[in-house]
C-alpha positions in Angstrom: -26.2 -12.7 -8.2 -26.0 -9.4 -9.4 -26.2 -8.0 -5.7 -23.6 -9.5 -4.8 -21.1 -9.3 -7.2 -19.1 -6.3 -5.8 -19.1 -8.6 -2.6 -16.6 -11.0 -4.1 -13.2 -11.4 -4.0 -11.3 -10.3 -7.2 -10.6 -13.5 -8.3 -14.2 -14.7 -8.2 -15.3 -12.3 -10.3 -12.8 -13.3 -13.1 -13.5 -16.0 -12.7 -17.4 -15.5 -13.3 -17.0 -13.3 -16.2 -14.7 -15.9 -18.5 -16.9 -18.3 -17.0 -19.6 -16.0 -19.0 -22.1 -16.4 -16.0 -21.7 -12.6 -16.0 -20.5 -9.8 -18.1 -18.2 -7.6 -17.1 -20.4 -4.6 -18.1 -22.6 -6.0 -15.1 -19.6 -6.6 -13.2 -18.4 -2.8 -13.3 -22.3 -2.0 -13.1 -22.8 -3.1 -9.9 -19.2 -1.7 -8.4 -20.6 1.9 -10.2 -23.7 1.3 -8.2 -21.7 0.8 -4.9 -19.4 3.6 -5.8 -23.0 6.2 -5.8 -24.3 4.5 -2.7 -21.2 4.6 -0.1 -18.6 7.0 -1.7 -20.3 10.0 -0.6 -19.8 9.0 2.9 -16.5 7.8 2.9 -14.6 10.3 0.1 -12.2 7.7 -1.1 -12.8 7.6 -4.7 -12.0 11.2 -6.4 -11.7 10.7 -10.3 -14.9 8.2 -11.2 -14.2 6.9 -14.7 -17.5 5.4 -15.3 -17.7 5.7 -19.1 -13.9 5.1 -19.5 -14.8 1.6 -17.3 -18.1 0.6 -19.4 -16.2 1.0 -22.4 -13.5 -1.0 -21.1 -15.8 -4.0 -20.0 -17.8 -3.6 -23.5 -14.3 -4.4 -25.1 -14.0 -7.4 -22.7 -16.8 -9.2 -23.6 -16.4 -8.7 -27.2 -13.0 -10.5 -26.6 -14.9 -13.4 -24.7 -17.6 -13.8 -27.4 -15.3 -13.8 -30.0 -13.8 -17.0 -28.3 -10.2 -15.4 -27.1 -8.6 -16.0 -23.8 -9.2 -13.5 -21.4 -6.6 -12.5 -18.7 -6.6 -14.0 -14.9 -8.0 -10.2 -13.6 -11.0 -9.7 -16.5 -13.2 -7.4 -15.9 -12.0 -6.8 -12.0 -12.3 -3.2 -11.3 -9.8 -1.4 -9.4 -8.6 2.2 -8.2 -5.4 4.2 -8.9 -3.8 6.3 -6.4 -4.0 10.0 -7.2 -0.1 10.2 -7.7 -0.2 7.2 -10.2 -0.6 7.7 -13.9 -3.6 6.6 -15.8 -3.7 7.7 -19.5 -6.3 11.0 -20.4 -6.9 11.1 -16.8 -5.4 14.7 -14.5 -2.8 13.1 -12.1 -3.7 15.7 -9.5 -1.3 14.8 -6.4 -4.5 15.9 -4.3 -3.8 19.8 -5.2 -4.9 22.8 -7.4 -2.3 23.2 -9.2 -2.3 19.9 -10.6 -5.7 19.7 -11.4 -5.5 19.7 -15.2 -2.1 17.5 -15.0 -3.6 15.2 -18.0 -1.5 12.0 -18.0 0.1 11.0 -21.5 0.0 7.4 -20.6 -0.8 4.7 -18.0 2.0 4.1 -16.0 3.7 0.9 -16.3 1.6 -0.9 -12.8 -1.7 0.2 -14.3 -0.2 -0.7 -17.7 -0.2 -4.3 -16.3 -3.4 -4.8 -14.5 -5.1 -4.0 -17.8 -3.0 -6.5 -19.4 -4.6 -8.5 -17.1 -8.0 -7.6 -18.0 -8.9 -5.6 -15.1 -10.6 -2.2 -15.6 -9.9 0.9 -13.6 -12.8 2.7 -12.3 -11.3 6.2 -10.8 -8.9 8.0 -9.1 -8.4 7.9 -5.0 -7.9 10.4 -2.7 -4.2 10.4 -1.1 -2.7 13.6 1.4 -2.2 16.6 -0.5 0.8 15.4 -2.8 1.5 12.5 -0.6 3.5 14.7 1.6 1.3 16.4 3.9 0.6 13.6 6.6 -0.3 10.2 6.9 -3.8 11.0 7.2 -5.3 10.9 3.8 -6.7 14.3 3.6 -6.0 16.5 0.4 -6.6 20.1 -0.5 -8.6 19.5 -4.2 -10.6 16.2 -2.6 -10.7 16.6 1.8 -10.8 14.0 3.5 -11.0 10.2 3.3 -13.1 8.7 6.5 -12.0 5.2 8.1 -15.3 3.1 7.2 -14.9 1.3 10.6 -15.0 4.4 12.6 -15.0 8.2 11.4 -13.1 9.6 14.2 -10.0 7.3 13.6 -8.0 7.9 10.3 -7.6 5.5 7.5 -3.8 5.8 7.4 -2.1 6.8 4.1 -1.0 7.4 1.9 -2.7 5.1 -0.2 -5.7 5.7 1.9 -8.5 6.3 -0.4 -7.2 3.1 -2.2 -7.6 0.9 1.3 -11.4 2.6 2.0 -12.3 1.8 -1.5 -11.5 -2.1 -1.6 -12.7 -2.1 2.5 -16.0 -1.1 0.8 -16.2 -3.0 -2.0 -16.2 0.2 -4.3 -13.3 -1.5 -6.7 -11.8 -5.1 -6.0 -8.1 -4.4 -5.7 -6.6 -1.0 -5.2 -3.3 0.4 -6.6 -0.9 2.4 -4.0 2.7 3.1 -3.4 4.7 2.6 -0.1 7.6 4.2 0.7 7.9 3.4 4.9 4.1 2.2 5.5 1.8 4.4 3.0 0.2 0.7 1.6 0.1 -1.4 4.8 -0.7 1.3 7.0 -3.7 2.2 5.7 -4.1 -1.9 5.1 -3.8 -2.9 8.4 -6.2 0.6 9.5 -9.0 -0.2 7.1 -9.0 -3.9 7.3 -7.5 -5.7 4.4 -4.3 -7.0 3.0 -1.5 -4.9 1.4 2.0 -5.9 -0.4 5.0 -3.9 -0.6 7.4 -5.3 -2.9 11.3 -5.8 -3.0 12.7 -2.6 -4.1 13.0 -3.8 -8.1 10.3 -6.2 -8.0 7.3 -4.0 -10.0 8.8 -1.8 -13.0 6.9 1.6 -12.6 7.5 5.3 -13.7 7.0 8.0 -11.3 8.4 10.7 -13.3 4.7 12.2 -13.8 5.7 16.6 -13.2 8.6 16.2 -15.9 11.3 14.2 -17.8 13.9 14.2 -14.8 14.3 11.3 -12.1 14.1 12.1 -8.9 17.3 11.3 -6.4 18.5 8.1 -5.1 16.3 7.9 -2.1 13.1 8.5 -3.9 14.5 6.0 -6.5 14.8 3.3 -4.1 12.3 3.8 -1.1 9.3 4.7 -3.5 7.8 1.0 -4.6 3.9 0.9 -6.1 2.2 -2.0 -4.4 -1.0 -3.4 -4.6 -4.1 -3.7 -1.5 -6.9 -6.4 -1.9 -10.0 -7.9 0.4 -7.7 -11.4 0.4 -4.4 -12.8 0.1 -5.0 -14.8 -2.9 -6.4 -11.3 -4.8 -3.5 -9.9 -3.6 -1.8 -12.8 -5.2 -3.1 -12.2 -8.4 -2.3 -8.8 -8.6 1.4 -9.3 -7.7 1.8 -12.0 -10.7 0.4 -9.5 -12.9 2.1 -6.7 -11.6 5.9 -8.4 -11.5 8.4 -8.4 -14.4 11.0 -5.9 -16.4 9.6 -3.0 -18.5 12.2 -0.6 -21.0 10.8 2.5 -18.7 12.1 1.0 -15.4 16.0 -0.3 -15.6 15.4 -1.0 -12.0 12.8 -3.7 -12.1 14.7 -7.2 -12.8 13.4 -10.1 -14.0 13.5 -12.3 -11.4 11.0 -15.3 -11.0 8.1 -14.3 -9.3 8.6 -17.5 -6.8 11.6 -19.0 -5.6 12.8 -22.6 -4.9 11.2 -24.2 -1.9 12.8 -23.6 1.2 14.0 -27.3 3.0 12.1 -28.1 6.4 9.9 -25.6 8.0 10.2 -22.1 6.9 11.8 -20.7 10.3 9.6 -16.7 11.4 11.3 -14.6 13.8 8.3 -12.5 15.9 9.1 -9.3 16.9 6.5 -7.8 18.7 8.0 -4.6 19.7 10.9 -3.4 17.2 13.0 -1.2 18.7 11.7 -2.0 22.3 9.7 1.6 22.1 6.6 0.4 23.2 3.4 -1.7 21.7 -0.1 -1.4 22.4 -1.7 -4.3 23.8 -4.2 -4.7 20.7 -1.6 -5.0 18.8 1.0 -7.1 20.6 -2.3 -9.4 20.9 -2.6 -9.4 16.9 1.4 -10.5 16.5 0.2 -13.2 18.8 -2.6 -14.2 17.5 -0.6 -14.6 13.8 2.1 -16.2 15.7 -0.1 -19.1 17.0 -1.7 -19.4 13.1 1.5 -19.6 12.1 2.5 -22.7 13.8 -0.8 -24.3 13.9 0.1 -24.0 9.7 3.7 -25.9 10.3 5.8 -22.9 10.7 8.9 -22.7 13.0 8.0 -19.4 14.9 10.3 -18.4 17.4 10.6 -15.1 19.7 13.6 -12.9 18.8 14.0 -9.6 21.3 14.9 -7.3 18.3 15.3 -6.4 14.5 18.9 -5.4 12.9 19.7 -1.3 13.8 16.9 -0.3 13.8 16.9 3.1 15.4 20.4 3.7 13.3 18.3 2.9 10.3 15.2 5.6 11.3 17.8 8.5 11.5 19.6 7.3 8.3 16.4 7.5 6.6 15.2 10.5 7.7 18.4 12.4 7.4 18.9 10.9 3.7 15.3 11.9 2.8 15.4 15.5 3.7 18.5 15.7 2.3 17.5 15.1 -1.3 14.3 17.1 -0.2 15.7 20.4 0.8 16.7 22.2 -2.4 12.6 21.9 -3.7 11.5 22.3 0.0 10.4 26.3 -0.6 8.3 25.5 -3.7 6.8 22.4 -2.5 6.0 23.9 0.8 3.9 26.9 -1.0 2.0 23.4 -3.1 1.0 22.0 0.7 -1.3 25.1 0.8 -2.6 26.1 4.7 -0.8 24.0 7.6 -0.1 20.6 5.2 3.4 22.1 4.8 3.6 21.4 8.9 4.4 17.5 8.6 7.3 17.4 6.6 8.4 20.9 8.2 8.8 19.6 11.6 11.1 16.5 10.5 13.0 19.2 8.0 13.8 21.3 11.1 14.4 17.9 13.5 16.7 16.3 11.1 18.5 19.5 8.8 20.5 18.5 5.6 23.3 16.5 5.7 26.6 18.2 3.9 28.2 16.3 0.6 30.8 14.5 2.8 27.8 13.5 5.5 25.7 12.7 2.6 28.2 10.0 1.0 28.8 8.4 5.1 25.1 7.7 5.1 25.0 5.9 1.9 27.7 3.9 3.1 25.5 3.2 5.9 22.7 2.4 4.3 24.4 -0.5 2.6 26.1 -2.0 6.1 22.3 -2.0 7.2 21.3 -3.7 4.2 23.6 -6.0 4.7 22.6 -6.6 8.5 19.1 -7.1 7.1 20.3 -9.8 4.9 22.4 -11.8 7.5 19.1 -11.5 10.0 16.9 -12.7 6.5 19.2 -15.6 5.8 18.8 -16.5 9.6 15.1 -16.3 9.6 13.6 -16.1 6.3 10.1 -14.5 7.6 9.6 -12.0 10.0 6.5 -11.9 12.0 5.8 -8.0 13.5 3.4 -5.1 13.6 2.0 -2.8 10.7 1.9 -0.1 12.9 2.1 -0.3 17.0 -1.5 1.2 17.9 -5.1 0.8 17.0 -5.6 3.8 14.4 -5.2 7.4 15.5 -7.3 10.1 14.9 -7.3 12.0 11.7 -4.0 15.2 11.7 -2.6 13.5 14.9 1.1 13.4 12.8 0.7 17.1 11.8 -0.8 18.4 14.7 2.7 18.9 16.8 5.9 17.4 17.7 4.8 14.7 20.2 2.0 14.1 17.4 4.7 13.3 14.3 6.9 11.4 17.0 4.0 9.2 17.8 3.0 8.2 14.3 6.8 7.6 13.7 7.1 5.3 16.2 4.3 3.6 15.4 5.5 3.2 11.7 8.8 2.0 12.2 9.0 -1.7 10.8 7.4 -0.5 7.8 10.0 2.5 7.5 13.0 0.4 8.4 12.0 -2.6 5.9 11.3 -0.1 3.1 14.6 1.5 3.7 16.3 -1.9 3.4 14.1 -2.7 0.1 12.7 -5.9 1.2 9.2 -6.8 0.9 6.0 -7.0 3.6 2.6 -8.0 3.4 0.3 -6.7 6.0 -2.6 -8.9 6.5 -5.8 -8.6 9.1 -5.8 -10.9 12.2 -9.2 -9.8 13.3 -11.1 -7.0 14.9 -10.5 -5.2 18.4 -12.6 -2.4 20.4 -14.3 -2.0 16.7 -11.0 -1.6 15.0 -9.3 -3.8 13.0 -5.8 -5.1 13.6 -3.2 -6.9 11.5 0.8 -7.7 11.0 3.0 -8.0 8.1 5.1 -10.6 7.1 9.0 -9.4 6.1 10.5 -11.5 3.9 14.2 -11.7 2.1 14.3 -10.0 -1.0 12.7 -11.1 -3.9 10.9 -13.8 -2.1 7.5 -12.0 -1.9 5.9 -15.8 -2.5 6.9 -16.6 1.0 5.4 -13.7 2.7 1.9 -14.5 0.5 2.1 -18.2 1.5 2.5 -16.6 5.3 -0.3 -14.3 5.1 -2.4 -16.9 3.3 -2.0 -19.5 6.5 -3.1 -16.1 8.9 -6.1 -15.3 6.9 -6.7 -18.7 6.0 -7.0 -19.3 10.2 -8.1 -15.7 11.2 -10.5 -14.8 8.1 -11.6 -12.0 5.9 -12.8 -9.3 7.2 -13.8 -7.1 4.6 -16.0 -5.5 2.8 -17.8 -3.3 5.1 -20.5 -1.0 5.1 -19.0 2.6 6.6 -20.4 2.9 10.3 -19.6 5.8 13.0 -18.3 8.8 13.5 -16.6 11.6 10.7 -17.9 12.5 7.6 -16.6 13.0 4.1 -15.4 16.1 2.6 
């Protein structure tokens, strides 16, 4: 068995170790062996906290011999996205100058997957302070290769966190997502990813200093959790959910809702916006479609999502706004050309003035409120992660057409950020060597019903991870 543990899902290996038909020191053993054997190829994990890990599973299985319950994640290892706080441990961003960044304590998400009894086993690689691309490449780690195929990127920016759990390096991964950066690099690598309702997970990202940052990075900015299955990923959103005193924005609202009455009704949009899907992909929403209903579901076509294009320039026009006054000093952070992604939208979409500034928050709540009509409509939505197979590594930062392209293909996740609802992104299958996946969009606050979605896909479509990294690229 102890081959295989890092093989099983995260809920398995709970499940063994209060079961006491292993320890968890075996259980981290054997993820600390997989880490040695495939991380050197694939560059996802940055930090390792091996000790740190060992002495957390020690303390574990004290707790279980001395006869006390144990929590529904004990001894589960997972990773921590380099942005995310984890106490004694640098919170580098990906960059130099952050390198001795020691963090004072865990934030409140990391806080409350150890409540849980899982252990954290290191740091992972994101882009240079999560704003030079979508391709996880940093300038303190390099980059993080797709495990399905080196030439094609892994997505970001809580790539490192995808390629560990594709891997079987950690069982669940901890990211963030402000427009994609969880179920991008979900869908890209493999395995499932949940962004939650704006207010759903308390967390702290107040990691340089004592201020808050502005309203937009307030809002968009939710930590979210990826995992090899839905029910892991379960498991990790009823640990993660609930009210903390460092977060007045998480509320405590009941991490499922009433039943719905009759069959939950799914809008599929294959091609938001009408810009264009690739056939892989358009194929995948299919595929999910036809699970869907073979589950019960009432799935019907709809031609199109609430203002959407209306919402993409309100986003980006907000976003740089709040941006521009740090823009110098963060630009001279990117170090050589990773200043080039956020550059080109800070020159396409300039600054809004004061009286601009206060029109677009009006218009962010009218398409808020769209959202809701459409949600209390349909209460699932059915549609891509992103609308292609995944791109090669830089494409985003490489020129215009290049950051154009990976906008486009982002834009359900941007647009459903923006209007703070939550998505899961789950795997249909594999295509041309790649995998594919959707997400599932749900009303607010009703996370359960996207789960219980994505649970019918998988449940149909199966698991396709972990892998063992295969093709082209190399770490570094």
């Amino acid at each position: 068995m102890q081959d295989a543990l890092w093989k099983m899902p995260a809920a398995a290996q709970a499940a063994a170790v209060r079961g006491a038909e292993v320890s968890a020191a075996e259980l981290i053993d054997s993820h600390l062996d997989r880490i040695a054997e495939v991380n050197p190829r694939v560059n996802a994990v940055t930090q390792l906290l091996a000790e740190r890990a060992r002495e957390a599973a020690a303390q574990v299985d004290r707790r279980r011999a001395a006869g006390e319950t144990l929590g529904p994640l004990a001894g589960v290892p997972f990773t921590v996205k380099e942005s995310i706080a984890v106490e004694g441990v640098p919170t580098t961003f990906g960059t130099e100058r952050f390198r001795d960044l020691v963090a004072p304590a865990d934030a409140p998400p990391v806080a409350r997957l150890r409540a849980a009894g899982a252990v954290p086993v290191g740091h992972s690689n994101i882009p240079t302070l999560i704003l030079a691309g979508m391709h996880t490449r940093s300038e303190l780690f390099g980059d993080t290769v797709n495990p399905w195929d080196g030439s094609r990127t892994p997505g970001g920016s809580s790539g490192g966190d995808a390629v560990a759990v594709a891997t079987g390096m950690a069982a669940l991964g901890l990211g963030n997502d402000a427009g994609g950066s969880v179920r991008v690099p979900a869908q890209f690598c493999g395995v499932a990813g949940l962004k939650p309702s704006t207010g759903r997970f308390p967390t702290d990202h107040r990691v340089l200093g004592p201020d808050d940052p502005g309203p937009a990075s307030q809002i968009l900015v939710t930590d979210g959790p990826l995992a090899r299955t839905v029910g892991d990923l379960r498991l990790a959103y009823e640990a993660l959910a609930g009210t903390d005193p460092r977060d007045p924005r998480a509320v405590p609202v009941p991490a499922y809702g009433e039943p719905l009455p009759g069959r939950v009704k799914v809008a599929v949009v294959a091609d938001p916006g009408g810009h264009g899907v690739h056939p892989t992909v358009r194929g995948a929403v299919a595929t999910a479609a036809d699970a869907l209903r073979d589950a019960g579901y009432d799935v019907r076509e709809e031609q199109d999502v609430p203002r959407l294009d209306e919402a993409l320039a309100a986003y980006g026009r907000i976003t740089v706004t709040e941006f521009a006054p740090t823009w110098p000093v963060v630009r001279g952070l990117l170090g050589d050309g990773g200043d080039r992604y956020i550059g080109m939208a800070m020159e396409q979409s300039p600054p809004a003035s004061v009286e601009e500034f206060m029109t677009l928050m009006g218009t962010w709540m009218s398409i808020r409120r769209s959202w809701a009509r459409f949600l209390d409509q349909y209460p699932l939505l059915l549609g891509p992660v992103f609308t292609e197979p995944p791109v090669e590594p830089g494409l985003e930062s490489r020129d215009r057409s290049g950051r154009e392209r990976v906008g486009s293909g982002m834009r359900l996740c941007t647009v459903t950020s923006f209007v703070g609802v939550p998505g899961v992104a789950v795997p249909t299958g594999v295509a041309d060597g790649l995998p594919c996946g959707v997400q599932l969009v749900g009303r607010a606050f009703r996370e359960d019903l996207c789960l219980d979605a994505a649970q019918a896909i998988e449940d149909r479509l199966g698991v396709l991870t972990p892998v063992d990294p295969r093709g082209a690229g190399r770490a570094g």
